[in-house]
C-alpha positions in Angstrom: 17.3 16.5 3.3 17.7 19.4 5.2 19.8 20.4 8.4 20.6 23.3 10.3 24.4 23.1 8.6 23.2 22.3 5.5 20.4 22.6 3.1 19.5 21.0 -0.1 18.6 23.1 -3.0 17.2 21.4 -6.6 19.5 23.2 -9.4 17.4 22.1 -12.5 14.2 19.8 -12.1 11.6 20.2 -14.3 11.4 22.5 -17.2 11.0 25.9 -17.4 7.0 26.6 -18.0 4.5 29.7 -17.5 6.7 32.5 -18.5 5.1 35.6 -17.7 6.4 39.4 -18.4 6.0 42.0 -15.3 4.3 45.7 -16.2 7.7 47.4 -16.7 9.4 44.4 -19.1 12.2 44.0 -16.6 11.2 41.2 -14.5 10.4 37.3 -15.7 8.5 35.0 -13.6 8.5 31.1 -14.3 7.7 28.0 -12.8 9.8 24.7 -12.6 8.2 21.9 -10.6 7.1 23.4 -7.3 9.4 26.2 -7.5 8.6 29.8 -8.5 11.8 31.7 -9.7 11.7 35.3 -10.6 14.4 36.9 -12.9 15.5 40.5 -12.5 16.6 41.5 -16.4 18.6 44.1 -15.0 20.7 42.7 -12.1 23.7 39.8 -12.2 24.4 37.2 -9.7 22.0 35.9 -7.1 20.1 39.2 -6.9 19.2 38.2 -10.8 16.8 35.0 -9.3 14.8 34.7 -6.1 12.9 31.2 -5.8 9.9 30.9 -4.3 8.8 27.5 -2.9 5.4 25.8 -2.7 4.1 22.5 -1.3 3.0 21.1 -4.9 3.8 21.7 -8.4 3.0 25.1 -9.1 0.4 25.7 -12.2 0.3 29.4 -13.2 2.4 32.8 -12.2 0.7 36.0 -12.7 2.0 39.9 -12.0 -0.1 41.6 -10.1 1.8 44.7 -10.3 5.8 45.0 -10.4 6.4 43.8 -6.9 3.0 41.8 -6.2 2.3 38.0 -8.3 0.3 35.5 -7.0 0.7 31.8 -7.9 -1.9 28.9 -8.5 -0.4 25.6 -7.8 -2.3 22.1 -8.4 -3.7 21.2 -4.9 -6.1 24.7 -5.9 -4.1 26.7 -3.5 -3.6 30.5 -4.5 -0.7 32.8 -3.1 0.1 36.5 -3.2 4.0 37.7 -2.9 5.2 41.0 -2.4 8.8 41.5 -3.0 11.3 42.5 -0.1 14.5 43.7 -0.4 15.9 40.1 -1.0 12.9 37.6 -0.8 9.3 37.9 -1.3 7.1 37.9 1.6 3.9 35.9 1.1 0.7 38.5 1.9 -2.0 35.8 1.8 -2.8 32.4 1.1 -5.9 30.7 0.2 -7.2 26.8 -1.0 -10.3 27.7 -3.0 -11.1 24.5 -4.4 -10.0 20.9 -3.3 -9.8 19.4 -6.8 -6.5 19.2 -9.1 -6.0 22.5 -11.1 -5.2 22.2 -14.4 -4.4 25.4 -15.6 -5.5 29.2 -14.3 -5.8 32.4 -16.6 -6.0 35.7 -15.1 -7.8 39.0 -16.0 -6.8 42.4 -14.6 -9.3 44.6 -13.3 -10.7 46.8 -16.4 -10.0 50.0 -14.1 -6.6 50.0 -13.7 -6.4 52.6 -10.5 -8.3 50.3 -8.9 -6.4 47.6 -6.7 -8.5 45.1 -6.7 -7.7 41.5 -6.9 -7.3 39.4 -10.0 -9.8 38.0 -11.5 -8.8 34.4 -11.9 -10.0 31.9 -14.2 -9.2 28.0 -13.5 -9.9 24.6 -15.2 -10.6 22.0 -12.6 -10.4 18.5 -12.7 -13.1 16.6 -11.0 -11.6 13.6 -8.8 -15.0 11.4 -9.8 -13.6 11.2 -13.7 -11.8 7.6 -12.7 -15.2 6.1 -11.9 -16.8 7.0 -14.7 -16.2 5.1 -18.3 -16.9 8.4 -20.3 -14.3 10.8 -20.3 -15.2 13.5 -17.9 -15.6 17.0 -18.4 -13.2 20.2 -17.0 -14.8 22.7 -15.1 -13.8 26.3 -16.1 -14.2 28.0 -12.6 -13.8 31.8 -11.5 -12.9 33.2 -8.7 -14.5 36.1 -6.6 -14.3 38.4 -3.4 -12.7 36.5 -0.1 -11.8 33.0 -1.9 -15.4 32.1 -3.7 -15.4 30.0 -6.9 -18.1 30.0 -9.2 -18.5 27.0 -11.9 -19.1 28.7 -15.2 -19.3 25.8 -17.8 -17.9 22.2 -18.9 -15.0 21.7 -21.6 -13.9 18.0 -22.5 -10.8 17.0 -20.6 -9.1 15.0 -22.7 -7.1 18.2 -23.7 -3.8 19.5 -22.6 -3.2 22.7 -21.0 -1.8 24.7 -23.9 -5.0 23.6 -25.8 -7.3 26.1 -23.5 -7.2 29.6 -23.3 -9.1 32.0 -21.9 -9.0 35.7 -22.2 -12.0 38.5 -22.0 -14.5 36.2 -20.8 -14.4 34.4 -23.8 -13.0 30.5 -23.6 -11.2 28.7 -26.0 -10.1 25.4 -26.6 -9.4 23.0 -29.4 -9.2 19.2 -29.4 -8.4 17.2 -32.6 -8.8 19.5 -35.8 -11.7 21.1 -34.2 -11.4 24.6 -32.0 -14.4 25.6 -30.0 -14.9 29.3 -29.4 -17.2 30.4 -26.2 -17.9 34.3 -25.4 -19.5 35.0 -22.0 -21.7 38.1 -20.3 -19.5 40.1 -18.9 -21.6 40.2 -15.4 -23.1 36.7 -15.0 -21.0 34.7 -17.0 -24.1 33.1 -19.0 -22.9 32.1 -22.6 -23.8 34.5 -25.6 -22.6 33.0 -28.3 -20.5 29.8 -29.6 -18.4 29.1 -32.4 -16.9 26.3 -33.8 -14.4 25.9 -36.9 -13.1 22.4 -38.1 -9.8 22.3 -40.5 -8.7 19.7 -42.8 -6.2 17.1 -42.3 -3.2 18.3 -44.6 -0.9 15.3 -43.6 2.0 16.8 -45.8 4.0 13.9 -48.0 2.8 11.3 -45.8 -1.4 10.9 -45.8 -1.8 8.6 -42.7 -0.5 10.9 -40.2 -3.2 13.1 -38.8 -2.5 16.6 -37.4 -4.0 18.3 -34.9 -4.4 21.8 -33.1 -1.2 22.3 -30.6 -1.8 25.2 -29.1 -3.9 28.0 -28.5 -3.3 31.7 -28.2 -5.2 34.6 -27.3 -5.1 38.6 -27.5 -8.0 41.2 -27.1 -10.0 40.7 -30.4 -7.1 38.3 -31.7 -7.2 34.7 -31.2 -4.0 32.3 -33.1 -4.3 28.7 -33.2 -1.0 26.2 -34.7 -1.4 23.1 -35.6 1.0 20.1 -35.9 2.2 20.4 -39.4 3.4 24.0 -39.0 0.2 25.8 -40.0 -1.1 28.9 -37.9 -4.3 30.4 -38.3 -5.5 34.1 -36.5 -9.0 35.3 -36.3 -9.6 38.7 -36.0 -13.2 38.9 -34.9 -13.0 37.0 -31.8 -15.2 39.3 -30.1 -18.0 39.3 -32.2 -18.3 36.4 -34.4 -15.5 34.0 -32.0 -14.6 31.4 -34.8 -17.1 31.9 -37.1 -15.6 34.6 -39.3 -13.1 34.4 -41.8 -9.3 33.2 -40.8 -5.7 34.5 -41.9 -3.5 31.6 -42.8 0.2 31.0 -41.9 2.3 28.5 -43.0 6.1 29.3 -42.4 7.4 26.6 -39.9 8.1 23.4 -40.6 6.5 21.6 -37.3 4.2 23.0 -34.7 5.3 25.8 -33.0 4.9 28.2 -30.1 2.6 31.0 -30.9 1.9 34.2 -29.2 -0.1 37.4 -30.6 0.1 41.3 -30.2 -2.6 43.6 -29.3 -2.0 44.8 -32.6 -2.5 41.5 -34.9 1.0 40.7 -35.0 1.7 37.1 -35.0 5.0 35.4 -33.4 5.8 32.0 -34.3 9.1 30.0 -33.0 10.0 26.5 -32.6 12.0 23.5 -34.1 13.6 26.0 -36.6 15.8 28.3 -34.1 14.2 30.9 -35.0 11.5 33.6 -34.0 9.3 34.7 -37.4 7.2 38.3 -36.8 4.1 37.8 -38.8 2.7 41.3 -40.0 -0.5 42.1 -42.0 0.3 43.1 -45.4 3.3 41.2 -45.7 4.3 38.4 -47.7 7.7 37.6 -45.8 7.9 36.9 -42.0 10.9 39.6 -40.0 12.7 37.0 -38.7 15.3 36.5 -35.5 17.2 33.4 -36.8 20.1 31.7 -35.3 18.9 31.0 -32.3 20.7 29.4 -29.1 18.1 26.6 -29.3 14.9 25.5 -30.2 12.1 27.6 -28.6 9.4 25.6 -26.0 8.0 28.3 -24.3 7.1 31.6 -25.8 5.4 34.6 -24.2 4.3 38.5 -24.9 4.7 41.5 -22.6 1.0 43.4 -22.1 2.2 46.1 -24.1 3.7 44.0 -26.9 6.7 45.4 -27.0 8.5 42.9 -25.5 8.5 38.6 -25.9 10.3 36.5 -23.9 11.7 33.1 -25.0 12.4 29.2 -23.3 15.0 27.8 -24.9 15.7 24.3 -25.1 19.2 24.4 -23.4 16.6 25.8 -20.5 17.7 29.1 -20.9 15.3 32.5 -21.2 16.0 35.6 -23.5 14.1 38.8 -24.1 13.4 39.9 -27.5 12.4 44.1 -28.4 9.9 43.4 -30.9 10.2 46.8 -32.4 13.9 45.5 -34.1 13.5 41.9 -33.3 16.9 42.1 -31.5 18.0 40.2 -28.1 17.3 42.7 -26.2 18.7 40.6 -22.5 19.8 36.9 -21.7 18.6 35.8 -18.0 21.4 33.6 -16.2 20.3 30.5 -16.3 21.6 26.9 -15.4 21.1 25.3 -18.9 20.3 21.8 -18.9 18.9 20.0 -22.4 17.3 16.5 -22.4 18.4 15.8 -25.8 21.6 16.1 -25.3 23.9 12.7 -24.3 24.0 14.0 -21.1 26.9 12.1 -20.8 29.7 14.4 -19.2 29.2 15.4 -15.3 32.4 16.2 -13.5 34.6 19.2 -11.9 37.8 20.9 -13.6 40.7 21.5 -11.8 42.0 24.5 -13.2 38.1 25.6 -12.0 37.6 23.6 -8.6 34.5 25.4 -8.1 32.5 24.7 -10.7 31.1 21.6 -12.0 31.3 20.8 -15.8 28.0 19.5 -18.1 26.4 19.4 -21.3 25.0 22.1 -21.7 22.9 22.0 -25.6 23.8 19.6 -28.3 27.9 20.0 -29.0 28.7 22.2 -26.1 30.0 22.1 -22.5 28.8 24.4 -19.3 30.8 25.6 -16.2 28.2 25.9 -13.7 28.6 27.5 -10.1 26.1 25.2 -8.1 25.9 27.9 -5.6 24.3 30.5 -7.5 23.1 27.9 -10.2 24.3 30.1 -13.1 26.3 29.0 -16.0 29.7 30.7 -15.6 31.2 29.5 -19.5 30.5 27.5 -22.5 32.4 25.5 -24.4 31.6 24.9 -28.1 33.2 21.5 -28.6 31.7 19.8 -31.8 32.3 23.4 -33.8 28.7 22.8 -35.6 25.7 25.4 -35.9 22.7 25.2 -33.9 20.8 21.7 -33.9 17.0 21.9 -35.2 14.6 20.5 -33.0 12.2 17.2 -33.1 10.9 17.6 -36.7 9.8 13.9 -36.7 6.5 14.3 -37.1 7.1 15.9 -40.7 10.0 12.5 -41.4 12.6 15.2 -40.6 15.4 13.2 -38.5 18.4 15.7 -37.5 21.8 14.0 -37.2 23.8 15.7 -35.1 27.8 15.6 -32.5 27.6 16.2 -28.8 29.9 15.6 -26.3 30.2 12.2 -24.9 33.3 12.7 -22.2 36.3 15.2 -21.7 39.3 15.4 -19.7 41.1 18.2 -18.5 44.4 19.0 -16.8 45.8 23.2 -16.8 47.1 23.2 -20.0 45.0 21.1 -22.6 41.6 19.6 -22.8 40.2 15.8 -24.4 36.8 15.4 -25.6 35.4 12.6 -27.3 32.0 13.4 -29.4 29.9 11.2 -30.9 26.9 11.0 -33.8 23.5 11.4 -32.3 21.1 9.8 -34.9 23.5 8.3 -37.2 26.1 5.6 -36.8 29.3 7.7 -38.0 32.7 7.6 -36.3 33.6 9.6 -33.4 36.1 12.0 -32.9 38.4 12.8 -30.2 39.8 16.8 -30.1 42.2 18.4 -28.3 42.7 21.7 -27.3 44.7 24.0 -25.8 43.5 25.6 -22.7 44.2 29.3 -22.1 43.7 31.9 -19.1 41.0 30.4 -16.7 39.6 27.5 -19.2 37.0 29.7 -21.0 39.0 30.4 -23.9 40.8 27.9 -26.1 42.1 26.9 -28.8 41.7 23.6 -31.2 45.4 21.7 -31.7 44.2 18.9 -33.5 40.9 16.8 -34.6 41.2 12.9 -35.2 38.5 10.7 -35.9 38.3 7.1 -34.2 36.3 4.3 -34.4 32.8 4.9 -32.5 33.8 2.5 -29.8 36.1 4.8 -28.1 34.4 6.2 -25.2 37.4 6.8 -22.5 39.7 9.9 -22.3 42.3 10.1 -20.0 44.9 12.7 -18.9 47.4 14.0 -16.1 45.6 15.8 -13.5 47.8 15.2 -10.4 50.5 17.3 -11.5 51.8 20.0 -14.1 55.7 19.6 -13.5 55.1 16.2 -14.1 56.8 14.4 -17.4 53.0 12.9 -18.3 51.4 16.3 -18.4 51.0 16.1 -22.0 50.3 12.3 -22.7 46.7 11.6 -23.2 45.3 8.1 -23.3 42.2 6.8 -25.1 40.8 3.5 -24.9 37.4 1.9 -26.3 35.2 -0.6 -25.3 36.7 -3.3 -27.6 39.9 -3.3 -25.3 42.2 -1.2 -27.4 44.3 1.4 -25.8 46.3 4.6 -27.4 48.6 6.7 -26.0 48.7 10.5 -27.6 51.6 12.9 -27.3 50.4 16.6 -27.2 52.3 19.8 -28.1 50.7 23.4 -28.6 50.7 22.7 -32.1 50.1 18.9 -32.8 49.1 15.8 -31.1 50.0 12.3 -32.0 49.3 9.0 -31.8 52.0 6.8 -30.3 51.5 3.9 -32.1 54.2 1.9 -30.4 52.5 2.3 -27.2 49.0 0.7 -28.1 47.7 -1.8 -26.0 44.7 -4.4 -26.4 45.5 -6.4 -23.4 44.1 -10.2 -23.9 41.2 -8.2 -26.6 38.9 -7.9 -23.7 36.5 -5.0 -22.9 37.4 -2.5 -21.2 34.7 -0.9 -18.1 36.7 2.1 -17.3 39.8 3.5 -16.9 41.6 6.2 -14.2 43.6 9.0 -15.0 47.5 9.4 -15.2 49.2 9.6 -12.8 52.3 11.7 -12.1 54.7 9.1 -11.9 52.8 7.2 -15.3 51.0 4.8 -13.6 47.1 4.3 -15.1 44.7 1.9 -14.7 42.2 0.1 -17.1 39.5 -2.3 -15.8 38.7 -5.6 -18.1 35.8 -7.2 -16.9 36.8 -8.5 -13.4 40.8 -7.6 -13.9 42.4 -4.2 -13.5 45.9 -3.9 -15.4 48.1 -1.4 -14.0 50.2 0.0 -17.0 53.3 2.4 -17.2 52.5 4.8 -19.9 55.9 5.6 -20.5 56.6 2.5 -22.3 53.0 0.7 -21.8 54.5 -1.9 -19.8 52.5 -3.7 -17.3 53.0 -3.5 -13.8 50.8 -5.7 -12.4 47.2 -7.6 -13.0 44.3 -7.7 -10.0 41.9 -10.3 -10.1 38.4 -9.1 -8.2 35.8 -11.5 -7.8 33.0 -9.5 -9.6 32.8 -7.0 -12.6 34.2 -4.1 -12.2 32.4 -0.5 -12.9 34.7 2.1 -12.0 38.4 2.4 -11.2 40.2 5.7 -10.0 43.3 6.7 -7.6 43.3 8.6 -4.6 44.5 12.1 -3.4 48.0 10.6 -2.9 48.4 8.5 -6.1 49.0 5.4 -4.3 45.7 4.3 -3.5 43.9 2.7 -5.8 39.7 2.7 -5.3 38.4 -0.1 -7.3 34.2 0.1 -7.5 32.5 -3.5 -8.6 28.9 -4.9 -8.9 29.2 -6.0 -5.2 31.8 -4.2 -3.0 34.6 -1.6 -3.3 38.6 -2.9 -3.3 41.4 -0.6 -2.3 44.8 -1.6 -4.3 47.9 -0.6 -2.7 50.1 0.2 -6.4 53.3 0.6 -4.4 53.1 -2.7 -2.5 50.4 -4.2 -5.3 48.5 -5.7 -2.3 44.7 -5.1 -1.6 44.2 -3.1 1.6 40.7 -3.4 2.3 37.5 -4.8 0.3 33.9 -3.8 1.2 31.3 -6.5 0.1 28.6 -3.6 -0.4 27.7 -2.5 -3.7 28.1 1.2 -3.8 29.2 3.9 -6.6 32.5 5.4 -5.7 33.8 8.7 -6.7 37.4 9.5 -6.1 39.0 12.9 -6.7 41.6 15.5 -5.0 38.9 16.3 -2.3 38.6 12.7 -0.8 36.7 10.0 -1.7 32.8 9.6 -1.6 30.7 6.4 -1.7 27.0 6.8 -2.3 24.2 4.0 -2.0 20.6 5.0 -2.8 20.2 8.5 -1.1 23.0 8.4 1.5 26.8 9.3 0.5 29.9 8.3 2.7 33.0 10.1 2.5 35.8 7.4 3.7 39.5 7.6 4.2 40.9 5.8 1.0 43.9 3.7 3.1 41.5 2.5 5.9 37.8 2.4 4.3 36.6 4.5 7.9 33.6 6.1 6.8 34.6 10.0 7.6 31.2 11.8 7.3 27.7 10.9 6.0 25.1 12.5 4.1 21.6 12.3 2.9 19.6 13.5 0.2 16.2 13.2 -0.2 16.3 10.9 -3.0 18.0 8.2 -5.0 21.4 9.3 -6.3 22.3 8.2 -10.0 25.2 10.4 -10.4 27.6 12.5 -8.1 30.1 15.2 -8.4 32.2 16.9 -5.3 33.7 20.3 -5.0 35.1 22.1 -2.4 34.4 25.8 -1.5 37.2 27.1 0.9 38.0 25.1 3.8 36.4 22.4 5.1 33.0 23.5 3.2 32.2 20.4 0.8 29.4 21.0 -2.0 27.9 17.8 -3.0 26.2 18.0 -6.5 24.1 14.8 -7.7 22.2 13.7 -10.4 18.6 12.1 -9.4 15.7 11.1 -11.1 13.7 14.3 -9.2 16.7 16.5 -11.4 20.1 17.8 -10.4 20.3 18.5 -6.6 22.8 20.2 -4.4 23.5 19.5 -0.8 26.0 22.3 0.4 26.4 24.5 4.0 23.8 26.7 4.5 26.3 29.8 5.2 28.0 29.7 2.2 27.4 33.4 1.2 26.8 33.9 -2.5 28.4 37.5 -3.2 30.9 37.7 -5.3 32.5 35.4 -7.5 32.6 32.8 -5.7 31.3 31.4 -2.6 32.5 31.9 1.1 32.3 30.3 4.2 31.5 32.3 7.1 32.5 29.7 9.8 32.2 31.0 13.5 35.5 31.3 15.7 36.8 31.5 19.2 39.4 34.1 20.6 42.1 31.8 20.3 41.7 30.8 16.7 41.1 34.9 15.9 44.8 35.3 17.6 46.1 33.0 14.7 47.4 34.0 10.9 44.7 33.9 8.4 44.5 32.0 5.7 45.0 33.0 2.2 42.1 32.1 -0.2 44.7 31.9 -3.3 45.8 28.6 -3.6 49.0 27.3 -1.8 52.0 27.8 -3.9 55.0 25.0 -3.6 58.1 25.3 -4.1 60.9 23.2 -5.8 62.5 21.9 -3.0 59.4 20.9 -1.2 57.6 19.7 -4.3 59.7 16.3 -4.8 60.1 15.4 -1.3 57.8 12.6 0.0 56.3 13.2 3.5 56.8 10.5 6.1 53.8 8.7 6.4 52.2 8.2 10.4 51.0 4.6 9.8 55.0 3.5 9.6 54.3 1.1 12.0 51.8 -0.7 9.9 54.3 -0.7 7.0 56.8 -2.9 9.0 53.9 -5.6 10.4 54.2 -7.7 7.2 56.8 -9.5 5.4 60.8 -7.9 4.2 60.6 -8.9 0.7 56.8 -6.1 1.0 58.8 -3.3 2.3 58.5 -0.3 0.3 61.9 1.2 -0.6 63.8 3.1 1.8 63.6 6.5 -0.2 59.6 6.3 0.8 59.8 5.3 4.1 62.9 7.7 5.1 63.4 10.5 2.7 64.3 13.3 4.8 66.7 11.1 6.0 68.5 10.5 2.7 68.0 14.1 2.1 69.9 15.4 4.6 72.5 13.0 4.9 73.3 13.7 1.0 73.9 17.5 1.7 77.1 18.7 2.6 77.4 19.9 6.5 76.6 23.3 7.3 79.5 25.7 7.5 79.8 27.0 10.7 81.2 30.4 11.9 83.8 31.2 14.3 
């Protein structure tokens, strides 16, 4: 939900769909839920996307010209934009039918000095269909001068989208292993002629499954059709004869696959394979772009055909120049890929900006939530590109992806596990160098496929832990790993399987080698330095979560119904809330969320600090902070990823800043420097007196902390020799 301090903005919903190519091949329009985002090819940063927001899922984008598109969306409204210097201004806006759209085709005026409006063509779903026991029928519909529909003819509608296309007032669709082919009269849309063509079931190895035509594509005279096992077949006489004529047969891809065809007769096929295959007449062998990021989902032409644009998988776009079937641009993207574990969804320290996720099978993102761009990838699983679902052919890719990492300044954990096959897992480390983009593998160790927790130092690097990682797995078995720049290993001595129970969760080190790991409804405090335990908490309920606060004392315990706050120092509880909540607890504060409303609470009182709420449920949340007192809250929903940040955070540059209002007095005062604060020796392993002293002395003597906590500025000074005074 929205405010007049802060906005909410959805960072990946639904896929990318309805790619379309301006004039000039420099600008890509797409849709995503009920959000219209154009790319600029040729610009970086936030000038690069502009989002335009509707009321209901948006159904088709179309270019009007290079700085005019209009949109369709389902409720049958239809906008035109006109770009600005930073937004799009929205010229006019019309409902021209009350029905659900489907899916909309436009047609350019065949006199291209003319500006005249498109000619739109739309497939409309009559609301009546429910009632009836018969399957309805779709209405193809155009639209004329001032907002008028006309109702040209009836297709079935038990037929996707991408199974209907319509181009040159001639309407195609297919349905089973049947394509029906209509040409109309160009001025009162009567029908001429229609085809029809019906192929045979070529089930491949296995006879009982039965294909069907996926998708449809058209071009001028040129009409492609794939079908499920991998097969493409073009027409050439569209025109003329529609379907009737004699067909060209393709059969080069393994699956169905995206197709798209040039005003020329070229055929482009991409898919499952990671590849893009250039069909030509006359050759035997496909010019192929292979090694793909991804899979391909969406796949799109330019009007000239020099240029096709791709959806990957990962939910990122690329540009292809036909003529050398070369990349010819990447569009910055926020990649996000369903079939990946989806596992990993936290923020870095060495990068306290950005907020780390899979990205495609075997890697890791850094995404800037502001600009919602990935910043850097992270290959972690060191494999080649993963083939898409080829199940419908019994083709069943096993492949690694990331299940969790852990980072501190210096090295990085990741644990990575077999999707599709039930092989071990492995745990990596690696050496982190300059700002976490590049590094460097130390060592690879597999582990039984139980071990799902990774641990490290992130309080602290002058800290003697800094390089002591701990796994654990959900058996109850806990290792301790001692890292250099040029091996890592296992302490065996130190492993742990307290009382063989499971473990839930455990926190990270902390700098003095205290770490927690939560058994059911107990959380063991350990020493990793020798794997000693400190002490045992009993809570009355499982727990889910476990995780210290800012100052390393705190302990936030999360269960199944209420949230516990362990004192380690004094090893008594605090506080308990009896409210089930998820708890997430990191150098920023600590953040409860329940349903769509997040707390942020002091960790040694439980006073609820601030509240906030999104417009839906919250599964998931991560929280970074951009400059001073400017918290970015980053969740995962069931709607998609959504952020919920200040509304003046300005986006130039690399990284966000806060443009926070002040009065005269405050301009009198020093300004802050946005480098981070530097400490110094002396400073860094003194303890700062704590204001709540008085509570410290309220309970019993044999409690007290020691006196080096609760006076040591005291003991510091009165261990330094007196000052040498002159005379």
């Amino acid at each position: 939900m929205e405010t007049l301090e802060n906005i909410e903005v959805t960072l990946v919903g639904q896929p990318y769909s309805n790619l379309v190519i301006s004039p000039n091949n420099r600008i890509l329009a797409t849709t995503t839920g009920a959000s219209c985002e154009v790319l600029f090819s040729d610009k970086k940063g936030n000038d690069a996307r502009r989002v335009i927001k509707h009321d209901c899922d948006v159904i088709a984008v179309f270019f009007h010209s290079n700085e005019r598109l209009v949109t369709v969306t389902e409720n049958g409204e239809v906008s035109e934009f006109e770009a600005q210097e930073k937004d799009f201004e929205k010229l006019v806006s019309r409902r021209v039918t009350a029905f659900p759209v489907v899916a909309a085709f436009a047609q350019k005026p065949k006199n291209a000095e003319e500006e005249k409006e498109l000619e739109l063509w739309l497939v409309v779903k009559k609301s009546d269909s429910k009632k009836q026991k018969n399957p309805s029928k779709f209405d193809i519909c155009v639209t004329g001068a001032n907002g008028s529909i006309e109702k040209v003819l009836e297709i079935p509608s038990n037929i996707r989208k991408e199974q209907i296309v319509i181009s040159d007032r001639i309407v195609s669709y297919c349905q089973g292993l049947e394509i029906t082919s209509i040409i109309l009269n160009d001025s009162d849309f009567s029908i001429v002629k229609e085809t029809k063509y019906t192929s045979k079931n070529t089930g491949g190895h296995d006879i009982d499954v039965i294909h069907q035509f996926d998708r449809l594509s058209a071009n001028g005279n040129y009409l492609v059709a794939a079908i499920s096992d991998g097969r493409v077949l073009e027409w050439s006489n569209l025109k003329s004869s529609g379907v009737s004529d004699t067909h060209h047969r393709i059969h080069w891809n393994k699956v169905g696959c995206h197709v798209a065809v040039t005003q020329f007769g070229n055929v482009l096929t991409a898919g499952a394979e990671c590849a893009l295959a250039r069909h030509s007449k006359g050759q035997k062998e496909p010019t192929l772009l292979p090694r793909l990021a991804a899979p391909v989902t969406g796949l799109v032409i330019s009007e000239d055909s020099s240029t096709c644009a791709l959806v990957m998988e990962d939910n990122s776009i690329h540009t292809v120049l036909l003529a050398t079937m070369a990349l010819k641009s990447s569009i910055s993207t926020l990649e996000y890929c369903p079939r990946s574990l989806n596992t990993v969804f936290c923020c870095d320290r060495l990068r306290p900006r950005s907020i780390v996720m899979n990205a495609k099978p075997g890697t890791i993102q850094w995404f800037d939530p502001v600009t919602i761009t990935t910043e850097s990838k992270m290959h972690v699983t060191l494999e080649n590109t993963i083939d898409g679902d080829m199940t419908s052919r019994g083709i069943r890719s096993a492949f690694r992806d990331v299940l969790c990492v852990s980072f501190t300044s210096t090295l990085a954990a990741t644990i990575e596990k077999f999707v599709h096959f039930d092989g071990e897992n492995h745990v990596r480390f690696w050496q982190r160098i300059g700002n976490a983009t590049n590094t460097k593998l130390v060592a690879s160790v597999a582990v039984p496929n139980d071990v799902v927790f990774v641990a490290t130092c992130q309080t602290s690097t002058s800290s003697r832990f800094a390089n002591t990682i701990v796994t654990a797995s959900t058996s109850g078995t806990i290792s301790v790993w001692d890292y250099t720049e040029k091996d890592v290993r296992e302490d065996l001595e130190r492993s742990r399987n307290w009382q063989e129970a499971e473990i839930r969760s455990i926190s990270n080190i902390q700098a003095d080698g205290k770490f927690v790991s939560a058994h059911g409804q107990h959380a063991v405090l350990w020493n990793v330095k020798n794997m000693k335990i400190i002490d045992v908490l009993s809570c009355s309920d499982d727990i889910i979560s476990v995780d210290f606060a800012a100052d390393g004392r705190h302990l936030i315990i999360s269960t199944k119904k209420g949230v516990v706050c362990w004192d380690t120092l004094c090893l008594l509880v605090v506080w308990k809330i009896q409210q089930a909540v998820g708890c997430v607890v990191n150098s920023i504060g600590c953040f409860a969320f329940e349903g769509a409303q997040v707390m942020r609470f002091d960790a040694e009182t439980g006073r609820v600090l601030e509240t906030i709420q999104f417009s839906t449920n919250i599964d998931e949340l991560v929280v970074i902070q951009q400059r001073a007192h400017a918290l970015v809250y980053v969740a995962k929903t069931a709607k998609g990823i959504i952020c919920h940040r200040p509304a003046h955070i300005k986006n130039s540059g690399r990284s966000g800043e806060i443009a926070v209002p002040q009065t005269p007095f405050q301009q009198l005062g020093s300004k802050s420097t946005a480098g981070p604060s530097t400490v110094t020796s002396d400073q860094a392993f003194v303890r700062q007196p704590r204001p709540e002293a008085a509570r410290l002395f309220s309970g019993p003597v044999h409690q007290l902390p020691p006196i080096s906590f609760i006076a040591p500025l005291f003991i510091e000074k009165s261990l330094l020799p007196p000052p040498v005074r002159g005379v």
